[in-house]
C-alpha positions as CSV (number, residue, x, y, z in Angstrom):
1,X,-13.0,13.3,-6.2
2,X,-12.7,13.6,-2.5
3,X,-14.6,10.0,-1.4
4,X,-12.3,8.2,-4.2
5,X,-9.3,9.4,-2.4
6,X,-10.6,8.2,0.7
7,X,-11.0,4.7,-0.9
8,X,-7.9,4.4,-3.0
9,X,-6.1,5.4,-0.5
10,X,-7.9,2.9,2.0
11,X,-7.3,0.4,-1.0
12,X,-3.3,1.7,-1.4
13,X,-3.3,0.5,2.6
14,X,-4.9,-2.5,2.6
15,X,-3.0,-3.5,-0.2
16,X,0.2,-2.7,1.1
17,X,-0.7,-4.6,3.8
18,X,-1.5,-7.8,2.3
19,X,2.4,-6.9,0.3
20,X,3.6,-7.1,3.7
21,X,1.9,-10.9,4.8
22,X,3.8,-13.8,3.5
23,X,0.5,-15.1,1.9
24,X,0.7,-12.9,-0.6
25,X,1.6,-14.5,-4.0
26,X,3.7,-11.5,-5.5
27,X,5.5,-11.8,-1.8
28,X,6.5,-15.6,-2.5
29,X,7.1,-15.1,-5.9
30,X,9.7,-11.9,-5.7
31,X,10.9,-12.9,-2.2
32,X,12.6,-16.2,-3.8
33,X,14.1,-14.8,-6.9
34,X,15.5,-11.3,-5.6
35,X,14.8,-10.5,-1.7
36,X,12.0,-10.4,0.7
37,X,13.4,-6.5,1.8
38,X,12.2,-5.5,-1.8
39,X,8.9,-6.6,-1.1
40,X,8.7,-5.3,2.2
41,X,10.2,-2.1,1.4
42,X,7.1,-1.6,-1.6
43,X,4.3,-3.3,0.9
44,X,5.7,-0.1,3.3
45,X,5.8,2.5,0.2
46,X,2.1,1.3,-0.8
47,X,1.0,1.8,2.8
48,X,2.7,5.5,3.0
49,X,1.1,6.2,-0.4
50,X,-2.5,5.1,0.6
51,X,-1.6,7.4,4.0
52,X,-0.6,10.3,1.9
53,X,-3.8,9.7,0.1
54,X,-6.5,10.0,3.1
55,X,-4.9,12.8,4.4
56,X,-4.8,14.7,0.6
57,X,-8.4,13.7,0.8
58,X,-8.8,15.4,4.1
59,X,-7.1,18.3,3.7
60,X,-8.5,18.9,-0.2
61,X,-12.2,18.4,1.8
62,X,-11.3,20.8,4.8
C-alpha cells in the first residue's frame, strides 16, 4: 500500500501540474466557459493532495 501512495501521490502532482499549464485541454476548455482561477485553484488542490499523499506514505512507512 505504501509504494502506491508514493505513486498516486507523485501522479496527484504531476497531474496537478499539467492542470496548472495552459496546454492542458480541461484548462482551455473550463477556462473559457467559467474562469481560469477555477482551474488554477483545482491544478493547486491536486498538487496539495498528491503532497499530502507522499508524506502519508512516509509517515505510514516510518
Amino acid at each position: 500500500m505504501i509504494p502506491d501512495l508514493f505513486l498516486l501521490g507523485g501522479l496527484d502532482v504531476a497531474t496537478g501540474i499539467f492542470l496548472m499549464s495552459m496546454r492542458a485541454p480541461i484548462y482551455k476548455a473550463v477556462a473559457f466557459s467559467l474562469a481560469p482561477e477555477i482551474v488554477f485553484l483545482l491544478g493547486i488542490a491536486v498538487i496539495v493532495k498528491g503532497i499530502y499523499s507522499i508524506a502519508y506514505g512516509a509517515i505510514a512507512k516510518g
